[in-house]
C-alpha positions as CSV (number, residue, x, y, z in Angstrom):
1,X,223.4,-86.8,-125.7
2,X,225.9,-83.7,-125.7
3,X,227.8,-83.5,-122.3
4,X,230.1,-80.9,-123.1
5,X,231.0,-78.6,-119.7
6,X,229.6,-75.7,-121.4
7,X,226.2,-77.2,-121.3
8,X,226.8,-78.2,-117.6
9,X,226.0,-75.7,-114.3
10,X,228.7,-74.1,-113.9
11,X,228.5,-70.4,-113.7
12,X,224.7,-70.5,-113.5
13,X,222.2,-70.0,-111.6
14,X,220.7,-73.1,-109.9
15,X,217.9,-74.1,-108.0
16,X,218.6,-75.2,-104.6
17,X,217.1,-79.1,-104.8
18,X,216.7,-80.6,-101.4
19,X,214.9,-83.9,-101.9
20,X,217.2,-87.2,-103.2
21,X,217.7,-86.3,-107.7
22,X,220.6,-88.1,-109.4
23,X,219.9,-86.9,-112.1
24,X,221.7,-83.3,-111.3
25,X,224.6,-85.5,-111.8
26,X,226.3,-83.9,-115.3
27,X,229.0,-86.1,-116.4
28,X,232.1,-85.1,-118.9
29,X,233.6,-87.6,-121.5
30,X,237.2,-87.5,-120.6
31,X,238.0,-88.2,-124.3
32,X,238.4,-85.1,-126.0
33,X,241.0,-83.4,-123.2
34,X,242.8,-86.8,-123.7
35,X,242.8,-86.4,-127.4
36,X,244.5,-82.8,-126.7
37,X,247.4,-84.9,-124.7
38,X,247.9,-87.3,-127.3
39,X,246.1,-90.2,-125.5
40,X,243.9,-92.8,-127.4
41,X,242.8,-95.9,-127.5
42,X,244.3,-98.0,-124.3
43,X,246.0,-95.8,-121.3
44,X,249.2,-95.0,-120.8
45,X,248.4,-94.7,-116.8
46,X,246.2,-96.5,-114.2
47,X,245.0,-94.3,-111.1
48,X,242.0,-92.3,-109.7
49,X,240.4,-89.1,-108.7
50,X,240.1,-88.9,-104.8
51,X,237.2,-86.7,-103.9
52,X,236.2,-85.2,-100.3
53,X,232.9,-84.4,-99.9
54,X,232.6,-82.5,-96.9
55,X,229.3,-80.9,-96.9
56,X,226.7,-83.9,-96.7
57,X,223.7,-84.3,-94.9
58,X,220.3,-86.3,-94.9
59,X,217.6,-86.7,-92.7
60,X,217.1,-90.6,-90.4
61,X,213.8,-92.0,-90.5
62,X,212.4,-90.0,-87.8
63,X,213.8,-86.1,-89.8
64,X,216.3,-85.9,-87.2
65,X,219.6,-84.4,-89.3
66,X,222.6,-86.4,-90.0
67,X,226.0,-85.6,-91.1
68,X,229.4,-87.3,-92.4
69,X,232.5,-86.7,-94.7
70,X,232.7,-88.7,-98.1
71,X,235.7,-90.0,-99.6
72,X,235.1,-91.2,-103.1
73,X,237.2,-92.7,-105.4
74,X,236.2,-92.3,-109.4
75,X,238.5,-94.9,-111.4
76,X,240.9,-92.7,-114.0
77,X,239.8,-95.9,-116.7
78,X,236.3,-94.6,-116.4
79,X,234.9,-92.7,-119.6
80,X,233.6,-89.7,-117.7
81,X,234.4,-87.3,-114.8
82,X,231.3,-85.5,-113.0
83,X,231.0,-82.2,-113.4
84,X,232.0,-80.8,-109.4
85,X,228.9,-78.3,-109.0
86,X,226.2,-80.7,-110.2
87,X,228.3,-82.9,-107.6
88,X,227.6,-80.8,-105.1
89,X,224.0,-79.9,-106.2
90,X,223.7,-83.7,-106.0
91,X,225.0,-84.4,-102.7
92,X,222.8,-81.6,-101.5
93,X,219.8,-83.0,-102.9
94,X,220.1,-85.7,-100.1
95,X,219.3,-82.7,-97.4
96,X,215.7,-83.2,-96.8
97,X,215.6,-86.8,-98.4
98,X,214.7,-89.1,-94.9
99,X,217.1,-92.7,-95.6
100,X,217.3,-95.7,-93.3
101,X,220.9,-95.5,-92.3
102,X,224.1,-94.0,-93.4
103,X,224.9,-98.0,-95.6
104,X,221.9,-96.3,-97.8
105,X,223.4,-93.3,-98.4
106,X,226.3,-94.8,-99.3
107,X,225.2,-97.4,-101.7
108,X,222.9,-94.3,-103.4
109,X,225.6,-92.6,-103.8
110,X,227.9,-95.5,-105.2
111,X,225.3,-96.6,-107.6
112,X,224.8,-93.2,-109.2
113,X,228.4,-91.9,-109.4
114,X,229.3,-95.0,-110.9
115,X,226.2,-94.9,-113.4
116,X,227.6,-91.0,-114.4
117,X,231.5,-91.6,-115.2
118,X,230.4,-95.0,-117.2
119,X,227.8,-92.9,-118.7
120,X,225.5,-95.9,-119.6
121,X,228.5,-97.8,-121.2
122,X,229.7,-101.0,-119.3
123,X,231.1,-100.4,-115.6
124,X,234.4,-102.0,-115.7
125,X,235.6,-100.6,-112.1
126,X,233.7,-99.2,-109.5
127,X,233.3,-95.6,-107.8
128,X,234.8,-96.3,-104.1
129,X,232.5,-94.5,-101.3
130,X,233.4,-94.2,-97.5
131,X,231.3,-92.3,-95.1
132,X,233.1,-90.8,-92.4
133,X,230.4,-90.3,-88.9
134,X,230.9,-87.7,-86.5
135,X,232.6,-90.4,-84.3
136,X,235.6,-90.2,-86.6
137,X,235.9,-86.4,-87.7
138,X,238.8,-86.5,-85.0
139,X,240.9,-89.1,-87.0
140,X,241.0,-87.1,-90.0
141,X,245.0,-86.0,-90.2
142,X,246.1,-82.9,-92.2
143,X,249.5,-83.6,-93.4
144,X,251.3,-82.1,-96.1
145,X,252.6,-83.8,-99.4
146,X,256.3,-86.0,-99.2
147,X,258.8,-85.2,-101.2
148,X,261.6,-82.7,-102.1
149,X,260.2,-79.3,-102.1
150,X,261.3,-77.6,-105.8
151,X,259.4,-74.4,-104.3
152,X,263.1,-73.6,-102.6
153,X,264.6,-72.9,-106.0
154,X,265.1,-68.9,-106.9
155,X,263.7,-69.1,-110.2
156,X,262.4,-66.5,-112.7
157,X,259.3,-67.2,-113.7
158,X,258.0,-65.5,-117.2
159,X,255.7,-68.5,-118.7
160,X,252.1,-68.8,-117.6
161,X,250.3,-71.2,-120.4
162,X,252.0,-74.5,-120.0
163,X,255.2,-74.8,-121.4
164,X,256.1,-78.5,-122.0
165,X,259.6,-77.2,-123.8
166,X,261.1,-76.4,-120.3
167,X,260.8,-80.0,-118.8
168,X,264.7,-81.4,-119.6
169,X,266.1,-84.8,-118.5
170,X,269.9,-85.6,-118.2
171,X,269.8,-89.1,-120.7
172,X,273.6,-89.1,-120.6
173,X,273.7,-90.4,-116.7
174,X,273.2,-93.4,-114.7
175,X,268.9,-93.1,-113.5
176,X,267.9,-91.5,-110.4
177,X,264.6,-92.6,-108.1
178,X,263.4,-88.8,-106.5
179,X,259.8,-87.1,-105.1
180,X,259.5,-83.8,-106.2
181,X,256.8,-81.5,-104.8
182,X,255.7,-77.9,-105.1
183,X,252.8,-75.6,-104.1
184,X,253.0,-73.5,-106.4
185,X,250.3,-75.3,-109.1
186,X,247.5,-73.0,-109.8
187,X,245.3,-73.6,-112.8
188,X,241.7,-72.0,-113.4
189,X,238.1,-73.4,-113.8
190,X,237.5,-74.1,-117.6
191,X,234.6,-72.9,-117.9
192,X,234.3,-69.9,-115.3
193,X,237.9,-69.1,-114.8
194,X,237.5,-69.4,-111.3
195,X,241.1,-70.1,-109.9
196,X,242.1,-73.9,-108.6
197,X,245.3,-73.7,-106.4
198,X,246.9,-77.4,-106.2
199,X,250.1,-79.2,-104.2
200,X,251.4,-81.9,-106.8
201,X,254.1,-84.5,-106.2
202,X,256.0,-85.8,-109.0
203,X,257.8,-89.3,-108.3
204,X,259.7,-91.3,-111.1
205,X,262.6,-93.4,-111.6
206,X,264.8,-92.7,-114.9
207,X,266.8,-90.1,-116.1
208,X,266.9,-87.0,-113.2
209,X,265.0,-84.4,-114.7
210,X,266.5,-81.1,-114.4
211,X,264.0,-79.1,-111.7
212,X,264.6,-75.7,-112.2
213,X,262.9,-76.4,-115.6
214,X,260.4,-78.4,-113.9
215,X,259.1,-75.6,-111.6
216,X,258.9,-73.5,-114.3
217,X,256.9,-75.9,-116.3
218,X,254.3,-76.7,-112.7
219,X,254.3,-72.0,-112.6
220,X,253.2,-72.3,-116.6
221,X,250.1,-73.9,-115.7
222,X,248.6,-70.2,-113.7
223,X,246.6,-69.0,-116.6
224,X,245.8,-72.1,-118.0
225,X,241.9,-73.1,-118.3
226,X,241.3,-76.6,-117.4
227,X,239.5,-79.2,-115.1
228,X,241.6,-80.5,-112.3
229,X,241.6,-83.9,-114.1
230,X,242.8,-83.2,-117.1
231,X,245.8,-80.5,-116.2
232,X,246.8,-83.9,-113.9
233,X,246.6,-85.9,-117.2
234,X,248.4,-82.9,-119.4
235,X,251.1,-83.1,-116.5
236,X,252.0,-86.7,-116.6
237,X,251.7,-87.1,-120.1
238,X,254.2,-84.0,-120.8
239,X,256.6,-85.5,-118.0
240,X,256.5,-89.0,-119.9
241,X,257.4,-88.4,-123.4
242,X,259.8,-84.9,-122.7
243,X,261.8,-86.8,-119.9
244,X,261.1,-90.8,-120.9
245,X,261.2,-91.9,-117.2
246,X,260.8,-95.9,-116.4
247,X,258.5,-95.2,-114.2
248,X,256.2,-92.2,-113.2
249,X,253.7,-90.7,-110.6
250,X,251.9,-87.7,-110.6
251,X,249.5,-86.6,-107.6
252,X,247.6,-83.6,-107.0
253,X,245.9,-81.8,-104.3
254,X,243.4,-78.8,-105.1
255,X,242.2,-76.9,-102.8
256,X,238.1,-77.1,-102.1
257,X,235.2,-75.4,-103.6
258,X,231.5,-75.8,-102.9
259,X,232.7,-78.5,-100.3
260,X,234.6,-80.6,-102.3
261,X,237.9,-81.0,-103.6
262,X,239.6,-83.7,-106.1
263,X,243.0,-84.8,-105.9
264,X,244.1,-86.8,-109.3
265,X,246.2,-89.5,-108.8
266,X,248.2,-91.1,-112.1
267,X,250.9,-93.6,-112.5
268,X,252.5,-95.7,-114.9
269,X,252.7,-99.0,-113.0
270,X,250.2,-100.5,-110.3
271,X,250.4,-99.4,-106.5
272,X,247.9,-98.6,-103.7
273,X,246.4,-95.5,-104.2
274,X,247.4,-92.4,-102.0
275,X,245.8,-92.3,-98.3
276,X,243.2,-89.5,-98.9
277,X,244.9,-87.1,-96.9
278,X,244.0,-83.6,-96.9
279,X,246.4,-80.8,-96.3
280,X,246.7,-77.8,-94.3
281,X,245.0,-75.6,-97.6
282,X,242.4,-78.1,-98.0
């Protein structure tokens, strides 16, 4: 079965479901973008996507409304992403569906996220889900990414399709260890062309990569057309073979549409996730 994004909801109309459908879930084979970046076969990066849900309800056994936050993790080794606004019509499918406790939610929502980025194939990892009550809304921090700021740099800016020929490394000197960070990444929608406006931090150990370049190359990305996923992806893949670090990390923040937002995290060797921390534009 097709599952290209132009088949998916995006930029039309749909009906508002409110009782419990999984099906609205459209997943995305994440191998054709990967194809674009020169990745095939085994990965050249472990990591995940960390979603926020923040606009889910359901109804206890007696209809009386519930609501939480959701914090899911989809593995980046999984074959498919999920399509955001049939994520969305998803999760709001759940808004007149009556469940025992918020444990079934969770495991419903577990179970079919994990069914849609494995599309059918084998599960080899499985979706994270955390459901956040009303008791803990007051825990959630806003904090804002670590790292050098490259935003301070008075640059001219003339390139906006990414322009992996401006990232430059210095080979000739001993290796640095530096976190880079900008807000400056915009990207849009690929499919309606609806802007996507992203922090990313860049971490690495190897040569120092020259950052006026690198700023330039994050500002190239404002016109491009392309899921948050897989601009992430084109990111850390241009980063690895233009500047050869031993060791890389690339983490981004977009901002939230239709109540949800996904922050890609890729790196090169293993370490915890990122906290799913949301910042001050999220």
């Amino acid at each position: 079965m097709n599952s290209s994004a132009e088949q998916s909801p995006l930029g039309k109309p749909a009906p508002y479901i409110d009782q419990y459908d999984a099906s609205l879930l459209f997943p995305i084979s994440r191998a054709p973008k990967r194809l674009e970046v020169g990745i095939s076969g085994a990965l050249p990066f472990l990591g995940a996507d960390l979603w926020t849900a923040f606009e889910l309800s359901w109804l206890n056994p007696r209809g009386k409304p519930q609501v939480a936050l959701a914090h899911i993790t989809v593995p980046a080794e999984s074959t498919h992403i999920v399509e955001s606004k049939s994520f969305k019509l998803y999760l709001n499918s759940f808004t007149n569906t009556r469940c025992i406790d918020a444990q079934e939610v969770r495991e419903r929502i577990r179970t079919d996220i994990s069914a849609a980025v494995w599309r059918g194939g084998a599960v080899q990892s499985t979706v994270g889900v955390k459901l956040l009550l009303p008791d803990m809304f007051d825990r959630e921090p806003v904090h804002e990414i670590d790292g050098l700021s490259l935003d301070r740099l008075d640059i001219e800016c003339t390139r906006y399709s990414p322009a992996p020929e401006l990232l430059k490394s210095n080979k000739e000197e001993a290796p640095v260890s530096e976190v880079l960070c900008s807000n400056l990444l915009k990207s849009n929608c690929l499919v309606t062309g609806q802007p996507d406006w992203a922090s990313v931090q860049i971490s690495y150990t190897g040569p120092q990569i020259e950052q006026e370049g690198l700023l330039q190359y994050l500002v190239s990305f404002r016109n491009h057309n392309e899921f948050h996923e897989q601009c992430v992806e084109r990111i850390y893949m241009d980063l690895w073979t233009r500047c050869q670090p031993h060791k890389l990390s690339v983490y981004a923040r977009y901002t939230r549409r239709g109540g949800l937002d996904i922050n890609p995290f890729r790196t090169s060797s293993p370490q915890p996730l990122p906290a799913n921390i949301r910042t001050a534009r999220q």
